[in-house]
CHARMM-style PDB file with segment names, atoms N, HN, CA, C and O in Angstrom:
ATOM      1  N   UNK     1       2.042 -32.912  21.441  1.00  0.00      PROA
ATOM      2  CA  UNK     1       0.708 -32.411  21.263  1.00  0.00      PROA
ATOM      3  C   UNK     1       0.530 -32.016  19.794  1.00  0.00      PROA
ATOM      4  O   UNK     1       1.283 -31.456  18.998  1.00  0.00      PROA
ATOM      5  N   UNK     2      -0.550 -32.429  19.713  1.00  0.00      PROA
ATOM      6  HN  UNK     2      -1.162 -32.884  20.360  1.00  0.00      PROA
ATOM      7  CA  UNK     2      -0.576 -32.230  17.929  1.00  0.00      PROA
ATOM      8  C   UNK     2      -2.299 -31.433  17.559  1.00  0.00      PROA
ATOM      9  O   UNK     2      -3.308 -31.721  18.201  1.00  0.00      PROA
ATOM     10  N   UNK     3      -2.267 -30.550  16.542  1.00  0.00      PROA
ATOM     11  HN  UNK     3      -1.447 -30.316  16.019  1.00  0.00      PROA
ATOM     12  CA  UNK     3      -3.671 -29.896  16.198  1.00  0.00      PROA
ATOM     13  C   UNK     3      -4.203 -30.633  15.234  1.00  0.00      PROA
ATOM     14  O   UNK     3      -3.425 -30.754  14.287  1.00  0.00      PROA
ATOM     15  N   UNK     4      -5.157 -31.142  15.104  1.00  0.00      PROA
ATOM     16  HN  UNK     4      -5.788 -31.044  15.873  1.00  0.00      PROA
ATOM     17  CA  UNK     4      -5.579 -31.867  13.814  1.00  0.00      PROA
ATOM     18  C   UNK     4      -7.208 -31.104  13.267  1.00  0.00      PROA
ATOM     19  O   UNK     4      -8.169 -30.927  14.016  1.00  0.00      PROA
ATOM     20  N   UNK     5      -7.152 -30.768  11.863  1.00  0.00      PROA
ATOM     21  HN  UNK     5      -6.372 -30.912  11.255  1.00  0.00      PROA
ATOM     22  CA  UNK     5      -8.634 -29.954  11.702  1.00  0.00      PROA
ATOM     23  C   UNK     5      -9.534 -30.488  10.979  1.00  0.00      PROA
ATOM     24  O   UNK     5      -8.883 -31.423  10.512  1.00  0.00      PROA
ATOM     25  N   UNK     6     -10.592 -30.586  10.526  1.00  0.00      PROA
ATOM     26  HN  UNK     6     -11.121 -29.826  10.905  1.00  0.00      PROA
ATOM     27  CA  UNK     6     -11.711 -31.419   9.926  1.00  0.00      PROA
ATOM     28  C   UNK     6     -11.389 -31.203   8.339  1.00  0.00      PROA
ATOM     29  O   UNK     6     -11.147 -30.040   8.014  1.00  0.00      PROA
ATOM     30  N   UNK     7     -11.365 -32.058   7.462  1.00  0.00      PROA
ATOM     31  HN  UNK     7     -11.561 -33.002   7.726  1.00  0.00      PROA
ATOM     32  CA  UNK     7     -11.553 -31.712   6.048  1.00  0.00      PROA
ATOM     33  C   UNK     7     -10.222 -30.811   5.257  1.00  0.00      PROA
ATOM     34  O   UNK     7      -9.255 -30.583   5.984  1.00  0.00      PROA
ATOM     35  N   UNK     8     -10.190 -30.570   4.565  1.00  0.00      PROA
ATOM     36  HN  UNK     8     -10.975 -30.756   3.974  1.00  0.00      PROA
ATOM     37  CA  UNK     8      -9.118 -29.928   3.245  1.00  0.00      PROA
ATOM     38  C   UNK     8      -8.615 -28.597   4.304  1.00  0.00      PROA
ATOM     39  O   UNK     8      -9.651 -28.065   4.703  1.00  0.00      PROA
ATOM     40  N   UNK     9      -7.953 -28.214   4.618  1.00  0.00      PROA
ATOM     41  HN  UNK     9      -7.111 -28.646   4.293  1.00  0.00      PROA
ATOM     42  CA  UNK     9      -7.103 -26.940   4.834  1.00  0.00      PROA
ATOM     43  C   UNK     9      -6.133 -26.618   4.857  1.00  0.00      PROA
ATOM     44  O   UNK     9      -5.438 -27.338   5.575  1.00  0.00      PROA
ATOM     45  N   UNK    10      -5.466 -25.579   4.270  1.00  0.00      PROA
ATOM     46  HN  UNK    10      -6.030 -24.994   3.687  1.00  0.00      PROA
ATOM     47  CA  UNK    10      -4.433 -25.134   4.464  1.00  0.00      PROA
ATOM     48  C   UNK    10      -4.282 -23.780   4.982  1.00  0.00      PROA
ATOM     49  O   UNK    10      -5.328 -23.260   5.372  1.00  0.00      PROA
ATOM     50  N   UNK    11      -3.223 -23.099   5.072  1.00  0.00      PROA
ATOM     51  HN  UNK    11      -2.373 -23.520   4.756  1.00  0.00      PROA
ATOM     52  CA  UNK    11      -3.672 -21.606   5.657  1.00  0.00      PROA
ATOM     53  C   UNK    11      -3.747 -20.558   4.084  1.00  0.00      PROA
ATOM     54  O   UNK    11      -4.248 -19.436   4.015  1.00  0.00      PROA
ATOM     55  N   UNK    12      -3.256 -21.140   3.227  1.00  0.00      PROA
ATOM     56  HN  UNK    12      -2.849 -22.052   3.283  1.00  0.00      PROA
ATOM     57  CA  UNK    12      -3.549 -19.908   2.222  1.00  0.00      PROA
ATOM     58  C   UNK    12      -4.259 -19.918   1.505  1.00  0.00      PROA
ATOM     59  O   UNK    12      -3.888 -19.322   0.493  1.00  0.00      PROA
ATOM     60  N   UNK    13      -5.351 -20.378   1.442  1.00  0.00      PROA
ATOM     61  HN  UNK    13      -5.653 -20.862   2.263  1.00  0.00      PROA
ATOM     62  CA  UNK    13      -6.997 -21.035   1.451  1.00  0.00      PROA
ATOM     63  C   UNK    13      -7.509 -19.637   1.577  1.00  0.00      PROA
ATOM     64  O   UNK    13      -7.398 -18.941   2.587  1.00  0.00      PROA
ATOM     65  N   UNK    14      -8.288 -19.170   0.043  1.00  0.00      PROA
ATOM     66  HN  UNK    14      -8.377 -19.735  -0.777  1.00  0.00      PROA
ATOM     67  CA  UNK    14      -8.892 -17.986   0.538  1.00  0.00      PROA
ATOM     68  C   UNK    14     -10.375 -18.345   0.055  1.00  0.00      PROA
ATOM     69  O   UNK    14     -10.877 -18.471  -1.062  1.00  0.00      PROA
ATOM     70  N   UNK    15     -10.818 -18.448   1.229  1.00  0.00      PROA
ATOM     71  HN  UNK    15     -10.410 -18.346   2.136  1.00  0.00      PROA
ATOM     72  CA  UNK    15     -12.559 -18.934   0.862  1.00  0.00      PROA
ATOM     73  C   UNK    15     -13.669 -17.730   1.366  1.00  0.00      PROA
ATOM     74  O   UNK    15     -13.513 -17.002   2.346  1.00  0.00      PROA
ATOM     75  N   UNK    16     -14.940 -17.720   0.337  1.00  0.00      PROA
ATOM     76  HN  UNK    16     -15.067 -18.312  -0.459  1.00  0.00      PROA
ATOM     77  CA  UNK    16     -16.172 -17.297   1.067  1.00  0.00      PROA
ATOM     78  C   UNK    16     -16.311 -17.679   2.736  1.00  0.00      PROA
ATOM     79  O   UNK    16     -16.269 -18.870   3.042  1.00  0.00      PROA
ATOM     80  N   UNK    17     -16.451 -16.804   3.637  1.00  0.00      PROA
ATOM     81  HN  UNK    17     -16.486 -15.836   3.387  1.00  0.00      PROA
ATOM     82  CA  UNK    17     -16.944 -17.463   4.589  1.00  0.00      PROA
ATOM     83  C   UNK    17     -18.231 -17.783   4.515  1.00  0.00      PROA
ATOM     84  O   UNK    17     -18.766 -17.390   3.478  1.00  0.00      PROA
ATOM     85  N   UNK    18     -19.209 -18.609   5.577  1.00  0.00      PROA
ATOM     86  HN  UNK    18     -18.775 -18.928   6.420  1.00  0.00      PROA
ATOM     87  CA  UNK    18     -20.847 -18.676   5.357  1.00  0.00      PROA
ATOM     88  C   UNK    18     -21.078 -17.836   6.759  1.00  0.00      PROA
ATOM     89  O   UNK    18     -20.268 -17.861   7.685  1.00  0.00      PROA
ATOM     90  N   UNK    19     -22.191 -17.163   6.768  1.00  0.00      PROA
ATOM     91  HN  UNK    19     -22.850 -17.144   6.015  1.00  0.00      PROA
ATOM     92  CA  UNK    19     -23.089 -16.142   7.351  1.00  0.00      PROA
ATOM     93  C   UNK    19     -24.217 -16.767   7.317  1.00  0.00      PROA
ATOM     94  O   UNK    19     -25.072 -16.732   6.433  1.00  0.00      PROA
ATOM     95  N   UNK    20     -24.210 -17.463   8.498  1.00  0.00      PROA
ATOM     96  HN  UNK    20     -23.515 -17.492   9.216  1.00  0.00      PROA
ATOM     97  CA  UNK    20     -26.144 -18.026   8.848  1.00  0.00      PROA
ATOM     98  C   UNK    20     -26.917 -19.241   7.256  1.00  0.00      PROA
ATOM     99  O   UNK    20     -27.961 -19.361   6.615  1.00  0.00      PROA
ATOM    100  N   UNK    21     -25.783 -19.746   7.321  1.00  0.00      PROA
ATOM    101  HN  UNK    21     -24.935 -19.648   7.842  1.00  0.00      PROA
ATOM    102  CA  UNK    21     -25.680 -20.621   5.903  1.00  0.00      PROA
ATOM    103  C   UNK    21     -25.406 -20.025   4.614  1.00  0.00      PROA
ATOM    104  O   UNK    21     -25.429 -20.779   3.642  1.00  0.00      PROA
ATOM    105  N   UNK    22     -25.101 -18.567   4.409  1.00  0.00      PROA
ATOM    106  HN  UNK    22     -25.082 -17.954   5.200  1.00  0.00      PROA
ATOM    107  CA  UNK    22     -25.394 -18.695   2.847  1.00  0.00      PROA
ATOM    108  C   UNK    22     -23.646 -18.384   2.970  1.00  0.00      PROA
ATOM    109  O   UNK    22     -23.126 -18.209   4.072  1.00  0.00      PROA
ATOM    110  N   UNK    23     -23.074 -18.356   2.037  1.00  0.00      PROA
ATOM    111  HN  UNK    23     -23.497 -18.497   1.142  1.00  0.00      PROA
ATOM    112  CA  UNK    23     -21.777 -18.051   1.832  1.00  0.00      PROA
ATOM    113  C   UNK    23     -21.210 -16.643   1.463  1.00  0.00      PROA
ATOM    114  O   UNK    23     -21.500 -16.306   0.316  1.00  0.00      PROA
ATOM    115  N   UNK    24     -20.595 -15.898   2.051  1.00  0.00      PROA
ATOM    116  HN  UNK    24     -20.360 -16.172   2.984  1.00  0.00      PROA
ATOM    117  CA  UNK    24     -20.420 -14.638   1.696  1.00  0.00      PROA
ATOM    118  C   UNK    24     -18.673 -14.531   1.633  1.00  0.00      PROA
ATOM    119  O   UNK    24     -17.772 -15.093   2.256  1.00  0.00      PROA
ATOM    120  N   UNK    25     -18.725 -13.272   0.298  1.00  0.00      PROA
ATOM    121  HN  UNK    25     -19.457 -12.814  -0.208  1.00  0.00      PROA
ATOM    122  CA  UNK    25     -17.158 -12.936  -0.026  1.00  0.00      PROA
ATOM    123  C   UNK    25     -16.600 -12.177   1.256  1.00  0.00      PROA
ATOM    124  O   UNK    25     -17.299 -12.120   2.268  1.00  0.00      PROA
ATOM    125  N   UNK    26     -15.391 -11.620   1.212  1.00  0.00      PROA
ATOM    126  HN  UNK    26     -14.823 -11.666   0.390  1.00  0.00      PROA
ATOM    127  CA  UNK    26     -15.035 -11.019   1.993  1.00  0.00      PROA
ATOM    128  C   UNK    26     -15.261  -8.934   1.094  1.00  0.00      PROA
ATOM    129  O   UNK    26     -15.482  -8.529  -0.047  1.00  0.00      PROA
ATOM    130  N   UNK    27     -15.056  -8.328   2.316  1.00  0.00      PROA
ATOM    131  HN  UNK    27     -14.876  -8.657   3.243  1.00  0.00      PROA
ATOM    132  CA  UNK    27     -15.616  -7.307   1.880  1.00  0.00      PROA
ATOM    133  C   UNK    27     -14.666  -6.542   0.197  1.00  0.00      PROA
ATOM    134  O   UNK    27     -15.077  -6.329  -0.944  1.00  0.00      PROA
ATOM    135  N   UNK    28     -13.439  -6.362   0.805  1.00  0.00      PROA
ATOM    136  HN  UNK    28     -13.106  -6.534   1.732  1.00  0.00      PROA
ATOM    137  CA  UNK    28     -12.797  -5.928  -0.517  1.00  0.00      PROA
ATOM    138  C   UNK    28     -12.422  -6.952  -1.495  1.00  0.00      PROA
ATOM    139  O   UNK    28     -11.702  -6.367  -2.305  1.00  0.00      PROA
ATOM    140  N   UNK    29     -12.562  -8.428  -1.906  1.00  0.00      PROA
ATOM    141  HN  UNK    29     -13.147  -8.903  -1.248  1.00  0.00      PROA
ATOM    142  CA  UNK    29     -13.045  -9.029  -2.964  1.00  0.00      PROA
ATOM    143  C   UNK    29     -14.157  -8.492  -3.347  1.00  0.00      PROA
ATOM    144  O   UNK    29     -14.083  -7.509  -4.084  1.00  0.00      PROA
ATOM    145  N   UNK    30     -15.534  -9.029  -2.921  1.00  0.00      PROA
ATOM    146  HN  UNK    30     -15.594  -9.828  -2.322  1.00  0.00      PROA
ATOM    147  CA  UNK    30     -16.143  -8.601  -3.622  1.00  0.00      PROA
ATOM    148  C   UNK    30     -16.579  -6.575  -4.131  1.00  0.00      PROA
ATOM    149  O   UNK    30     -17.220  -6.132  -5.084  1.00  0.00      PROA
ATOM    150  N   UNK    31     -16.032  -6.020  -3.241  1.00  0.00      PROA
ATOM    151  HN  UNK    31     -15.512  -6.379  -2.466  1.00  0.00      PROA
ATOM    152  CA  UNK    31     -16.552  -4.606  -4.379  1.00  0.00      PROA
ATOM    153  C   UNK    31     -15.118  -4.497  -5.343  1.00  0.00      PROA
ATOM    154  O   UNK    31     -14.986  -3.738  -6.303  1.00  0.00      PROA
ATOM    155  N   UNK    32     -14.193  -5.361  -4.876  1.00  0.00      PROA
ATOM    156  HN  UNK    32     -14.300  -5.977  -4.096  1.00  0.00      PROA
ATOM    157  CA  UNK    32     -13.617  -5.599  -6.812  1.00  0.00      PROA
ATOM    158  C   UNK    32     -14.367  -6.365  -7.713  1.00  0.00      PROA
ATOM    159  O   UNK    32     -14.504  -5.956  -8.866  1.00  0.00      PROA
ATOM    160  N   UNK    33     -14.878  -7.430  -7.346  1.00  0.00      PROA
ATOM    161  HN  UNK    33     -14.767  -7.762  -6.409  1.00  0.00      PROA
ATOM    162  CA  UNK    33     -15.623  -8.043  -8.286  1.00  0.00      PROA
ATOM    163  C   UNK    33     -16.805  -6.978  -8.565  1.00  0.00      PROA
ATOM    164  O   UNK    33     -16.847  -6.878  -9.791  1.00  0.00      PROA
ATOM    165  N   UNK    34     -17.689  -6.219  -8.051  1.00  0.00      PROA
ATOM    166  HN  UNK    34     -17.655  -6.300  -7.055  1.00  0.00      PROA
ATOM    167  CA  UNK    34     -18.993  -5.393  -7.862  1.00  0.00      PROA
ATOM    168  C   UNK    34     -18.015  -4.259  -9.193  1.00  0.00      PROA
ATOM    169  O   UNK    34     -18.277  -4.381 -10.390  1.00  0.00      PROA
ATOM    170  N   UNK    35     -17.250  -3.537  -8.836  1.00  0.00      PROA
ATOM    171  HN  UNK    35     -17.037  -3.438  -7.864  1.00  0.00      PROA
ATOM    172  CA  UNK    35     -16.640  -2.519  -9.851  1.00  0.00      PROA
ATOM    173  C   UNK    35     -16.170  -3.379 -10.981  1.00  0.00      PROA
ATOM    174  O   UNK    35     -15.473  -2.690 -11.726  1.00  0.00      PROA
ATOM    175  N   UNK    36     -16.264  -4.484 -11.361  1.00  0.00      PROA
ATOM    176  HN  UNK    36     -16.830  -5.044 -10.756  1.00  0.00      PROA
ATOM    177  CA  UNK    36     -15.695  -5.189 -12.527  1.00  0.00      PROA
ATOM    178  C   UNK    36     -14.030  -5.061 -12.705  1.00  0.00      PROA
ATOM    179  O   UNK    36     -13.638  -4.835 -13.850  1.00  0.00      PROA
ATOM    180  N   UNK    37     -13.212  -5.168 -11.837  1.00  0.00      PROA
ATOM    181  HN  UNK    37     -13.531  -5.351 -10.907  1.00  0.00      PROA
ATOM    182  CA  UNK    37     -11.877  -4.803 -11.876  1.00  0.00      PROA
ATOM    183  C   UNK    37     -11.309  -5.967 -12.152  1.00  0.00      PROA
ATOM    184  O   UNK    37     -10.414  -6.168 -12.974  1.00  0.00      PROA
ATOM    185  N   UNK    38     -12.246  -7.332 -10.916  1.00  0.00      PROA
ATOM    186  HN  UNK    38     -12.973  -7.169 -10.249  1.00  0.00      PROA
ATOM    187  CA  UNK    38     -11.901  -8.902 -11.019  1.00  0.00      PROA
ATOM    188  C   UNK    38     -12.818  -9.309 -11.252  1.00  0.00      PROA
ATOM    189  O   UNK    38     -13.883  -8.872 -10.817  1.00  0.00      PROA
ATOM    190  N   UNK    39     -12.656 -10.576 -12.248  1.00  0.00      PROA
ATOM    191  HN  UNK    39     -11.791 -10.931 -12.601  1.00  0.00      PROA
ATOM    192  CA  UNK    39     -14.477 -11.436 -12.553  1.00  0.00      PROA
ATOM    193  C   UNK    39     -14.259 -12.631 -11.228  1.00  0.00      PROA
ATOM    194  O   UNK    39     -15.344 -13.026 -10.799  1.00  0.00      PROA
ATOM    195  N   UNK    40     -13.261 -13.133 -10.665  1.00  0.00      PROA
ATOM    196  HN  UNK    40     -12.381 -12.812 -11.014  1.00  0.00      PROA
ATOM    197  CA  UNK    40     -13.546 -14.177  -9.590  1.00  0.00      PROA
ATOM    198  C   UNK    40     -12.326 -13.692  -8.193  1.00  0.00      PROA
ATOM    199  O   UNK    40     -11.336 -13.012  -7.923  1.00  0.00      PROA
ATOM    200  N   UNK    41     -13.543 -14.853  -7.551  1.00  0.00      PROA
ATOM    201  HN  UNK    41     -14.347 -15.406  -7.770  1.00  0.00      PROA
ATOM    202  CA  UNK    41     -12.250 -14.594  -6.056  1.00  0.00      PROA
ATOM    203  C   UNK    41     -10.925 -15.110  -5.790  1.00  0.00      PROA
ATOM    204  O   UNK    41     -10.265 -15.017  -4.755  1.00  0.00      PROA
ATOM    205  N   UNK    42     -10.559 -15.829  -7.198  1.00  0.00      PROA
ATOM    206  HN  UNK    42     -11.095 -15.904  -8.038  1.00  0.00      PROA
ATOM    207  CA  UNK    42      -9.324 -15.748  -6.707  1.00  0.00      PROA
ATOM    208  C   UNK    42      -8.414 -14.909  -7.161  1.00  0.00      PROA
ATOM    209  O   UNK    42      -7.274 -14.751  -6.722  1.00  0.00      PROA
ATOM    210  N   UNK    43      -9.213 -14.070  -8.540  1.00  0.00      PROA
ATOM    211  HN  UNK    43     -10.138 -14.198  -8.897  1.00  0.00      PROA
ATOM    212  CA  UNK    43      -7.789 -13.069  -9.007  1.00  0.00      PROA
ATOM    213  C   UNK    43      -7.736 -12.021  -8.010  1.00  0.00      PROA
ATOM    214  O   UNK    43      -6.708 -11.347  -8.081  1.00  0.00      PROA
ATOM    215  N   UNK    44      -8.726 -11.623  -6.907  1.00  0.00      PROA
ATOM    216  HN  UNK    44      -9.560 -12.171  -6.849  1.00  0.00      PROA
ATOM    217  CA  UNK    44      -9.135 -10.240  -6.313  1.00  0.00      PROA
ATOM    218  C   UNK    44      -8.292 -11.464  -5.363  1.00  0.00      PROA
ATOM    219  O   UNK    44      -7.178 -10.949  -5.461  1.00  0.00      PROA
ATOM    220  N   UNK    45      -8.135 -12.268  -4.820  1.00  0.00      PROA
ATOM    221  HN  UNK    45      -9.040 -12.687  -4.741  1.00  0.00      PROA
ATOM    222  CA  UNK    45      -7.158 -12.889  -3.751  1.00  0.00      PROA
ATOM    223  C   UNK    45      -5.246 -12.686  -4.294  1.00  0.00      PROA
ATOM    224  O   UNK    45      -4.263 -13.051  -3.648  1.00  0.00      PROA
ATOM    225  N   UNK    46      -5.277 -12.011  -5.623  1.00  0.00      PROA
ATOM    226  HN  UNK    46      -6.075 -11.715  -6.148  1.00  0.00      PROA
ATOM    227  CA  UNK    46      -4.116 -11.946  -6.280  1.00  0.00      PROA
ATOM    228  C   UNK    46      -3.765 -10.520  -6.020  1.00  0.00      PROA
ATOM    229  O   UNK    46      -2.955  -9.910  -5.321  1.00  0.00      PROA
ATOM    230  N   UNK    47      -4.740 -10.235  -6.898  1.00  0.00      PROA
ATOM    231  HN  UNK    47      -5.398 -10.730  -7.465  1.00  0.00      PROA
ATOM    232  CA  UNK    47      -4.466  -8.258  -6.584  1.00  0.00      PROA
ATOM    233  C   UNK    47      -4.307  -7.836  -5.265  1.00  0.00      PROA
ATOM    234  O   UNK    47      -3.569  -6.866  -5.094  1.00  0.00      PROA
ATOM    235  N   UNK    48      -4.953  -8.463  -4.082  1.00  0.00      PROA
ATOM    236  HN  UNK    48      -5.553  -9.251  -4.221  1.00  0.00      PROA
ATOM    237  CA  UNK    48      -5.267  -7.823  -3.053  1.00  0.00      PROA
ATOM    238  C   UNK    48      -4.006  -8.409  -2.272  1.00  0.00      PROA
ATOM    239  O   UNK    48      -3.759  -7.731  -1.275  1.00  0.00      PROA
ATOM    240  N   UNK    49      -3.035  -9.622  -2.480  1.00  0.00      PROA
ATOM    241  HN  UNK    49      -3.236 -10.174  -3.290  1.00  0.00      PROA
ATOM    242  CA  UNK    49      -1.642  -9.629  -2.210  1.00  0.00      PROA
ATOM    243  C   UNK    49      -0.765  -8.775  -2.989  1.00  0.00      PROA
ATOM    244  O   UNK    49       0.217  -8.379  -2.361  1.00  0.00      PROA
ATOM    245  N   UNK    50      -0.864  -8.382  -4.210  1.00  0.00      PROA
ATOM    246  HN  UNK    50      -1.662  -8.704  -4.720  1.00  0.00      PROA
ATOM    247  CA  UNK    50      -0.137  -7.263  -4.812  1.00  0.00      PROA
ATOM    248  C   UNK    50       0.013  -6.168  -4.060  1.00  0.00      PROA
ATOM    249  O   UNK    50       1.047  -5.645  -3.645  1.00  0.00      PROA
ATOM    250  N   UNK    51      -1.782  -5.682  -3.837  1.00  0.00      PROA
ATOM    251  HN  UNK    51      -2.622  -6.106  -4.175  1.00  0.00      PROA
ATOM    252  CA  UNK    51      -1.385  -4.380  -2.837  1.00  0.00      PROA
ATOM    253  C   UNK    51      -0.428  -4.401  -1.475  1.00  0.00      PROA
ATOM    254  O   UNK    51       0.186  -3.496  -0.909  1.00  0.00      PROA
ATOM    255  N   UNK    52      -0.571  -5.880  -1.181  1.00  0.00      PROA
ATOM    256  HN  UNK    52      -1.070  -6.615  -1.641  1.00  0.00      PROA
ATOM    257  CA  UNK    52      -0.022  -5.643   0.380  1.00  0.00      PROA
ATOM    258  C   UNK    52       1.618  -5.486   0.452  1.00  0.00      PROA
ATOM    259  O   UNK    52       2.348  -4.842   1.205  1.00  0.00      PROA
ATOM    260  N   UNK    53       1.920  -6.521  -0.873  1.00  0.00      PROA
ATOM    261  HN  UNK    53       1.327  -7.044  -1.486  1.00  0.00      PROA
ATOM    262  CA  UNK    53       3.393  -6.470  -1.249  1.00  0.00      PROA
ATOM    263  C   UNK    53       3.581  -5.191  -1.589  1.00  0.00      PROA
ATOM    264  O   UNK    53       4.434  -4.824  -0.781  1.00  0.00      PROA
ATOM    265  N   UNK    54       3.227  -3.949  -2.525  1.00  0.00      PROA
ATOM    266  HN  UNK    54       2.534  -4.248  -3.181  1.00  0.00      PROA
ATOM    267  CA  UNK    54       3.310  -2.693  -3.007  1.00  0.00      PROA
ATOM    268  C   UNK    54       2.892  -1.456  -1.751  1.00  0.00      PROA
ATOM    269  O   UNK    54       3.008  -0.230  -1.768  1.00  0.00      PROA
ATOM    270  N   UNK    55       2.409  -2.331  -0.785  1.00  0.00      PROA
ATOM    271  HN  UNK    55       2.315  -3.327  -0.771  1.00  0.00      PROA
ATOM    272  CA  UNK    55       2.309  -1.165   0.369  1.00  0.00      PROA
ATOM    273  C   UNK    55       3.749  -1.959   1.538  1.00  0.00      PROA
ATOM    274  O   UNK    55       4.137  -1.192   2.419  1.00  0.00      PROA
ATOM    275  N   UNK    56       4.166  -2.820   1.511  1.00  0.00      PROA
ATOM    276  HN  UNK    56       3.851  -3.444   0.796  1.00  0.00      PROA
ATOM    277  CA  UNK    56       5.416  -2.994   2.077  1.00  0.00      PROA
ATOM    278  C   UNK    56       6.636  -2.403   1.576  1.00  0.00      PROA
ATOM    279  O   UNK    56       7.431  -2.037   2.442  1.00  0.00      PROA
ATOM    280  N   UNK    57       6.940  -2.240   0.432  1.00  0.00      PROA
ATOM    281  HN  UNK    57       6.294  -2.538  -0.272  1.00  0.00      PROA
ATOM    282  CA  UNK    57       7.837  -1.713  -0.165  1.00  0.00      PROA
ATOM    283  C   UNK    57       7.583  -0.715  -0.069  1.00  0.00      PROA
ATOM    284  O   UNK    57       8.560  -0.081   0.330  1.00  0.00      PROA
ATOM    285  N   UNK    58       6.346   0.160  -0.285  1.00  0.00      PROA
ATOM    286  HN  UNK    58       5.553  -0.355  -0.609  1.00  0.00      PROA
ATOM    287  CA  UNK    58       6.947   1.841  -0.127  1.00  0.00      PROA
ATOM    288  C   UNK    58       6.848   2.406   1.298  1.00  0.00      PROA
ATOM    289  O   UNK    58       6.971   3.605   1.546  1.00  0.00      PROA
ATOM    290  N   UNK    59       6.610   1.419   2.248  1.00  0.00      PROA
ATOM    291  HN  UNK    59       6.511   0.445   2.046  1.00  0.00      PROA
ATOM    292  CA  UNK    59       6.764   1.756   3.827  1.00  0.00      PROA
ATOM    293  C   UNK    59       8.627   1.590   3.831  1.00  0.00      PROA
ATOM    294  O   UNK    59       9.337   2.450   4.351  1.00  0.00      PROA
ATOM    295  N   UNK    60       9.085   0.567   3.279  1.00  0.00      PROA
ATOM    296  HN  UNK    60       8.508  -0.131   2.855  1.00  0.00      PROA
ATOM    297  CA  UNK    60      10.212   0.676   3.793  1.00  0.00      PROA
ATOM    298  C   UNK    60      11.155   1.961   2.762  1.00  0.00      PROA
ATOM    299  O   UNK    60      11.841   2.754   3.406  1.00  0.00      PROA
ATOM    300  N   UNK    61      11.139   2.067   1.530  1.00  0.00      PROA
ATOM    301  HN  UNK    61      10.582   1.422   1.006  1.00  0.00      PROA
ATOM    302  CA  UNK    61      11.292   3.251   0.905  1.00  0.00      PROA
ATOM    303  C   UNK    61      10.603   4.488   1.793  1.00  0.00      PROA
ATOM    304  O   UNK    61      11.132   5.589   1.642  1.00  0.00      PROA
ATOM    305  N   UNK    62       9.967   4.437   2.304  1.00  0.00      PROA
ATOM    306  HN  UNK    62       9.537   3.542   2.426  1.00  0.00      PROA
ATOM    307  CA  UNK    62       9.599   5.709   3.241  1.00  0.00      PROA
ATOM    308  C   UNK    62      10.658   6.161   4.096  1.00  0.00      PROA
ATOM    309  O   UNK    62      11.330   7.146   4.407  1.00  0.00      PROA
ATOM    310  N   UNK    63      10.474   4.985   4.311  1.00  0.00      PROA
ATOM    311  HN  UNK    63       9.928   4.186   4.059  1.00  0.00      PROA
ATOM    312  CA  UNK    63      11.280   4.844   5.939  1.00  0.00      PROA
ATOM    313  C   UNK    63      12.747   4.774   5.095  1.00  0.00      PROA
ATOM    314  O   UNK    63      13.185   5.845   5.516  1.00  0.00      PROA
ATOM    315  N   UNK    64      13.445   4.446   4.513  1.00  0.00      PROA
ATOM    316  HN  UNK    64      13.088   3.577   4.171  1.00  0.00      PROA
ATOM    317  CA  UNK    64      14.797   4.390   3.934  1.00  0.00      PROA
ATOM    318  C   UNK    64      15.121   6.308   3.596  1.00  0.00      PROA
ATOM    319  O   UNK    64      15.915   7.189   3.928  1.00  0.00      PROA
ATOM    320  N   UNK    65      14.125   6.150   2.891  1.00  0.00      PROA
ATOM    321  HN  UNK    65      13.481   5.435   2.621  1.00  0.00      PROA
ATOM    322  CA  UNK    65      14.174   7.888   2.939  1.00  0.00      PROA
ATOM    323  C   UNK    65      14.235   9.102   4.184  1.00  0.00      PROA
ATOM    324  O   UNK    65      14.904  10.134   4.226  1.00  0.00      PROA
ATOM    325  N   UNK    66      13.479   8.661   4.942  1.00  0.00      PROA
ATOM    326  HN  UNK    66      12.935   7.823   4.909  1.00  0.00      PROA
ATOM    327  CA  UNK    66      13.204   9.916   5.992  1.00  0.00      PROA
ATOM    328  C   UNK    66      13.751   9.679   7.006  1.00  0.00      PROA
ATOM    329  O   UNK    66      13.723  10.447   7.968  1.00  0.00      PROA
ATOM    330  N   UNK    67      14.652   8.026   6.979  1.00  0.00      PROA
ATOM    331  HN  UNK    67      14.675   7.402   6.198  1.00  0.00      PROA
ATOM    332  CA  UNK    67      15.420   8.060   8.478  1.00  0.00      PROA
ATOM    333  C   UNK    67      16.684   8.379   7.931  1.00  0.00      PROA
ATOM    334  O   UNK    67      17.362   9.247   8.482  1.00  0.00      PROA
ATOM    335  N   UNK    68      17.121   7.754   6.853  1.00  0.00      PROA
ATOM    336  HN  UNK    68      16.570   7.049   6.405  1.00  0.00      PROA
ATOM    337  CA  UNK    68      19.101   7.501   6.812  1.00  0.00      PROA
ATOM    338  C   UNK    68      19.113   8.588   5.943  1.00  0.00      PROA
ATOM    339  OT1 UNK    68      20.178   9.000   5.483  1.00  0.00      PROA
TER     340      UNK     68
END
């Protein structure tokens, strides 16, 4: 059994979705782009894996700390 999908995809594809045709960012891209932090969606698709990597590491430093 095989999945096959329409057109270009991959899974780490970070796109506008569309909303009733027009295309919209996702919410925390754009109010980085809105605060001027990122000028496009893909550096706020950069930063916003930074955070997730920088909130994994200090969960497990948490946790390295307060269990052993």
């Amino acid at each position: 059994m095989s999945i096959e999908f329409e057109g270009d995809f991959t899974p780490a594809q970070f796109r506008s979705r569309t909303v009733l045709g027009q295309p919209q960012m996702p919410g925390m891209a754009a109010w980085l782009i809105k605060k001027g932090i990122i000028k496009s969606e893909n550096g706020a698709k950069g930063v916003l894996i930074g955070i997730v990597f920088m909130n994994i590491i200090l969960t497990f430093l948490v946790i390295y700390l307060f269990v052993f």
